[in-house]
N, C-alpha and C positions, 0 to 999 in steps of 0.2 A: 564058551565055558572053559575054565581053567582044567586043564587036563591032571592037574597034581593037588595034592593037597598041601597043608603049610606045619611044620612042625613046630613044635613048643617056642622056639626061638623067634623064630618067623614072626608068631602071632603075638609074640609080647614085644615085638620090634614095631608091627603096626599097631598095637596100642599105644603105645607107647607116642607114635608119632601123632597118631590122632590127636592124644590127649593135648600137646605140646601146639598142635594149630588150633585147637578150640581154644587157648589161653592166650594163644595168639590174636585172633579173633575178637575174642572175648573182653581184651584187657584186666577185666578182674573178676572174677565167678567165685562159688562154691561147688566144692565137690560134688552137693547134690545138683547144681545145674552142669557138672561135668556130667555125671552121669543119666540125668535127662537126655543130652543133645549127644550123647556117644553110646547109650543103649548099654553102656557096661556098666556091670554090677559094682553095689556100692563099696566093696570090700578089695576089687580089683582097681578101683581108682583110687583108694588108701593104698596101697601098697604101691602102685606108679608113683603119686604124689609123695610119697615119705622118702621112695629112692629119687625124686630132684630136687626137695629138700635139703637131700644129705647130699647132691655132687652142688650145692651153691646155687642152682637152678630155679628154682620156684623159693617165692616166701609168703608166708602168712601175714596179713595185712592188719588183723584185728577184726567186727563184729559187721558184716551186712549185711542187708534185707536180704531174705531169702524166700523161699517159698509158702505160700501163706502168709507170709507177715512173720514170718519164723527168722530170728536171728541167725547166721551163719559165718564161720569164717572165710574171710575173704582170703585168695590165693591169687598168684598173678606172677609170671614170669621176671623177672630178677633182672634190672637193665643196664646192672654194669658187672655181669659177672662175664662174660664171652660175647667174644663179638664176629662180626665178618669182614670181608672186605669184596666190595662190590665195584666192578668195572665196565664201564660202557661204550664199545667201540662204535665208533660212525664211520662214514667216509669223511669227514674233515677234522673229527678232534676225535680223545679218548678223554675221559675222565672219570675217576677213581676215590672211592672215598671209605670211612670206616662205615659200619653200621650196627646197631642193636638185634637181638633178636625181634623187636615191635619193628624194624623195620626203618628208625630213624638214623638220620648221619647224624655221627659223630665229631663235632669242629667241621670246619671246611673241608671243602672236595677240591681235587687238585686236575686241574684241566687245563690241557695241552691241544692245539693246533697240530694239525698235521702236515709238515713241510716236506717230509720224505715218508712217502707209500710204502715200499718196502715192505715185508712180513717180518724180518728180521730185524731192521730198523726199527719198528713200531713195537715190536714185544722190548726188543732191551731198553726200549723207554720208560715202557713200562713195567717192568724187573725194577730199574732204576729209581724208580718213584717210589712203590712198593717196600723196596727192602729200607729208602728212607723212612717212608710211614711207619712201618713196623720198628723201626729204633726210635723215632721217636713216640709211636707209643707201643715200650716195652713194659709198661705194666700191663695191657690189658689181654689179656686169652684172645687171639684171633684164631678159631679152632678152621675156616674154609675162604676159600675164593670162588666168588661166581662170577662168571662173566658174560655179556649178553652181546652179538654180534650180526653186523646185515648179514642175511644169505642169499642164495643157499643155502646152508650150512647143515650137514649130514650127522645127526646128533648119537648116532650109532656108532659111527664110525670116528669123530671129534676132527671131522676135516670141512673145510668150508671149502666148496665146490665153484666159485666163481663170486663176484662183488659188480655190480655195476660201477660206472663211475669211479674207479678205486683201483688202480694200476697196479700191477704184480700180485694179484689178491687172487691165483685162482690153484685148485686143489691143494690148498695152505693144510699140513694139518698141526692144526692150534692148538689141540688140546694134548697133544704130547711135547708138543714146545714148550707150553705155559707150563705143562706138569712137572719137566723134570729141571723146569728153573728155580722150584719152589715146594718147601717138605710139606708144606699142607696140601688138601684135599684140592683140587680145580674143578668146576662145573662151567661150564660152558653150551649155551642154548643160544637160537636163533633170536633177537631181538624182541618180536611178538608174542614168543612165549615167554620170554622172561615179563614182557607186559601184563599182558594177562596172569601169568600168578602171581604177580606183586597186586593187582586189581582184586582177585579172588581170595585171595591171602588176607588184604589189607582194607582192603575197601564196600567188595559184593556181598549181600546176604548169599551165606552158599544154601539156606533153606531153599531161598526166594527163586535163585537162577542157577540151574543144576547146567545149563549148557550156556555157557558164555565163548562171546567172539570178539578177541582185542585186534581192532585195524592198525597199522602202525602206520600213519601216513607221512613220510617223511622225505629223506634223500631217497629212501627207494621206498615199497609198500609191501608190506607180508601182513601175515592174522596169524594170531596165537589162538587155540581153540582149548576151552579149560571144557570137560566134561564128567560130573560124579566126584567131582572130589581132587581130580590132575588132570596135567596138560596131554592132550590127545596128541601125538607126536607122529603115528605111523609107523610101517612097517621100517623103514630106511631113517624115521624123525622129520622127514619133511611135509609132514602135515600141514596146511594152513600156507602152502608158499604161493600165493594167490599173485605174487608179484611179477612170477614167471609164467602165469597162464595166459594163455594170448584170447585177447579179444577183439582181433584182426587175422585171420592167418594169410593174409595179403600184406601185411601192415609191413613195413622195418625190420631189418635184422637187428636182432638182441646180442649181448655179448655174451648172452646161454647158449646161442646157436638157434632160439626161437627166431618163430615172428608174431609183431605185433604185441606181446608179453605187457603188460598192462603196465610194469614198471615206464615201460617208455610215456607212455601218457601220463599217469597219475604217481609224480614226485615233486617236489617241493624244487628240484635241482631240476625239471624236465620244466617246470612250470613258472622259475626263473629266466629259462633259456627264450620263450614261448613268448611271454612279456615284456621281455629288451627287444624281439623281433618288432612287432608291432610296437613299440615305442619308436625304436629308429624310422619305422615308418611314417610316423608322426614327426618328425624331427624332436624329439626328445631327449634326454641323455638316460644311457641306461641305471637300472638299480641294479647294486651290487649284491646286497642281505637279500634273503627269504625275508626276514622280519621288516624289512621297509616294504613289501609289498602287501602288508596286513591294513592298514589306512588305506591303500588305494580300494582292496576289495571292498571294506565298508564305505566306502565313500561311493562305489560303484562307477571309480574312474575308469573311461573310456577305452583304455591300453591296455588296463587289467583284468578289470571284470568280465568280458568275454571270453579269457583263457580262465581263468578260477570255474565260469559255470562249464564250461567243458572237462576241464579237469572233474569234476563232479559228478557229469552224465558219464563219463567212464569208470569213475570209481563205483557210484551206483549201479553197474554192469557186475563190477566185481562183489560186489556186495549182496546182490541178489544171488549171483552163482554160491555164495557163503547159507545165503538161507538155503538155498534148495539140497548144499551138499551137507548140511550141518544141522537144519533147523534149530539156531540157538533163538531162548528164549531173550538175550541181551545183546547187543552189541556195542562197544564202546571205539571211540574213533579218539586216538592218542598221538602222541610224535610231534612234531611241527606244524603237522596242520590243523591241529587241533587249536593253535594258539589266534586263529583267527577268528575261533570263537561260533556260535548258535549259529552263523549263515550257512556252516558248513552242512548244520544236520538239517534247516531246513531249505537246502538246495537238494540235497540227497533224496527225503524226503519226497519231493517234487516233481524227481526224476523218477524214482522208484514208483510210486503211482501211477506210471505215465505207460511202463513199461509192463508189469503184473499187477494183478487181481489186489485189490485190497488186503484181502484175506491173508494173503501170504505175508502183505506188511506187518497188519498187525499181530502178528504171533510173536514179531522180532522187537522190544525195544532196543529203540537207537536214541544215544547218548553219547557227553563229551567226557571223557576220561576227567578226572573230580582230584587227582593230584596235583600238585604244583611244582613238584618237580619230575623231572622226566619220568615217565612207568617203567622202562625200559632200562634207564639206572635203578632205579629202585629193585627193579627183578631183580638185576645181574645179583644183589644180596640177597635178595628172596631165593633165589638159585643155592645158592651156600646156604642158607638157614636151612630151607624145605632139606636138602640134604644132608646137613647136622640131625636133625629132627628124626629122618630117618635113620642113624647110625650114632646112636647116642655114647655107642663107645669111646666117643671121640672127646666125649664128655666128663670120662672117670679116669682121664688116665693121670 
């Protein structure tokens, strides 16, 4: 329980944001269905409503169903008055793009390969890129940047503690880098959370699934944990670092200092490495892409398909420690390996019965992330919107 209570300001600050992700959500309502689905009174969502009105924010659409059968004006956030700029670092490229408050890019996204690791090298690239985007578009309001990044990454402190795979990358702290390269606002979160609140933001009933769990399976593997409305972050922000848990403590040394740390098994870059072994054993020639090894798994070729369903029985290890330490009612499985499509969830599936009690499965659904473009970019902007939303000031000036 909250030890303090919230003064005037406070509480018209969380109205205020509330209302802004129901409309979010929503794409177009009436005030009386604001004030259905947010419990506040009809007089204090006139008055939210007429101040983003007036800063350019919201506009009235003209006459829609509403309740009973009752005509209503339609309202709906405003898609070219402010925007954001959303950034998504990996270990092999970043890329960068504008976006709306609904959460869409604006024109192309600009993406870069990564030839030199470096922290310092990689931010003034992206400065670089950046202060291009922003001249060329200088008409439009970018009021924040978010950024989404593998971890570690210690969201209290805005330093990223270690990168597998990713040379020079360890106690970087990014978020006073990126900050004082640039006069707007910076947000920066760990990858999976920026996943999951672009999922919860943009895509989940938050009626339907009050605790949701985003898998990031990629070059490395973390979970973003949204519960009640935000991301569950922890006491230090690294909630959800399921990448660093070991489920071997015999297993390989990790570049955390673990052993056995699940990144090692279950990554799209372990499980590249995993598949050229056993190819060359075959006399084969190796695959270079993750993405050329998506036909082999469907085809259930020889070389591959045996490392895909192991990569699998260990992620389902980790997946099950998510229910036990979380019980979300949803789970969604994003990043790259999601791109290979239903065999993922039902091998997981397969495993996961094999290991617990039905009962525990089914409280969890498990799904494939339903965007088409990466979750994890899409957060890095959802990061800067949810944080405009809260600080509307940023809004009137």
């Amino acid at each position: 329980m909250e030890s303090k209570g919230k003064n005037l300001e406070a509480v018209q600050a969380m109205n205020r944001k509330l209302l802004l992700k129901l409309l979010q959500q929503n794409s177009m309502c009436s005030r009386a269905n604001l004030a259905a689905q947010s419990g506040l009174k009809q007089a204090t969502i006139t008055n939210i409503i007429n101040d983003f009105i007036s800063w350019g924010l919201v506009e009235e659409t003209g006459l829609i169903e509403g309740n009973k059968g009752r005509r209503a004006i339609g309202i709906r956030l405003k898609d070219d008055s402010y925007y954001v700029i959303g950034i998504r670092l990996s270990r092999k490229y970043f890329e960068i793009g504008i976006f709306t408050f609904m959460g869409e890019l604006v024109g192309e996204k600009c993406r870069r390969d990564l030839v030199e690791t470096r922290p310092g090298a990689v931010m003034d690239s992206m400065q670089k890129i950046i202060e291009d985007m922003l001249a060329k578009n200088s008409g439009k309001r970018v009021v924040a940047i978010g950024v989404s990044v593998p971890g570690p990454y210690y969201f209290n402190e805005g330093v990223i503690e270690t990168i597998t795979n990713f040379r020079g990358w360890k106690k970087v702290p990014i978020m006073s880098e990126l900050q004082k390269r640039f006069p707007l606002p910076v947000i920066i979160d760990h990858d999976a959370n920026a996943g999951v609140l672009a999922e919860c933001s943009l895509k989940v009933d938050p009626e339907r699934y009050r605790t949701v769990v985003y898998v990031a399976g990629g070059q490395g593997i973390g979970a973003g944990v949204f519960h009640n409305g935000d991301v569950f972050r922890g006491a230090a922000g690294i909630a959800g670092e399921i990448g660093h848990a070991s489920v071997n403590i015999n297993g390989p040394q990790c570049e955390c200092g673990g052993r056995g740390c699940l990144t090692l098994y279950v990554s799209t870059i372990t499980f590249l490495e995993h598949v050229n072994e056993n190819l060359k054993k075959l006399g084969r020639p190796a695959i270079e892409h993750f993405d050329d090894l998506i036909e082999g798994v469907r085809e259930k070729d020889a070389g591959i398909y045996p490392e895909f369903k192991s990569m699998m029985r260990y992620l389902s290890a980790g997946i099950i420690n998510l229910i036990y330490s979380y019980n979300p009612s949803l789970i969604i499985i994003g990043d790259e390996m999601s791109h290979i499509g239903e065999q993922v969830i039902e091998e997981l599936q397969a495993h996961m019965s094999q290991i617990v009690e039905r009962k525990v499965v089914d409280h969890a659904e498990l799904r494939l992330t339903s965007f088409q473009m990466d979750p994890a970019f899409v957060g890095a902007a959802e990061l800067a919107i949810d944080y405009t939303f809260g600080h509307t000031e940023l809004l009137r000036n």
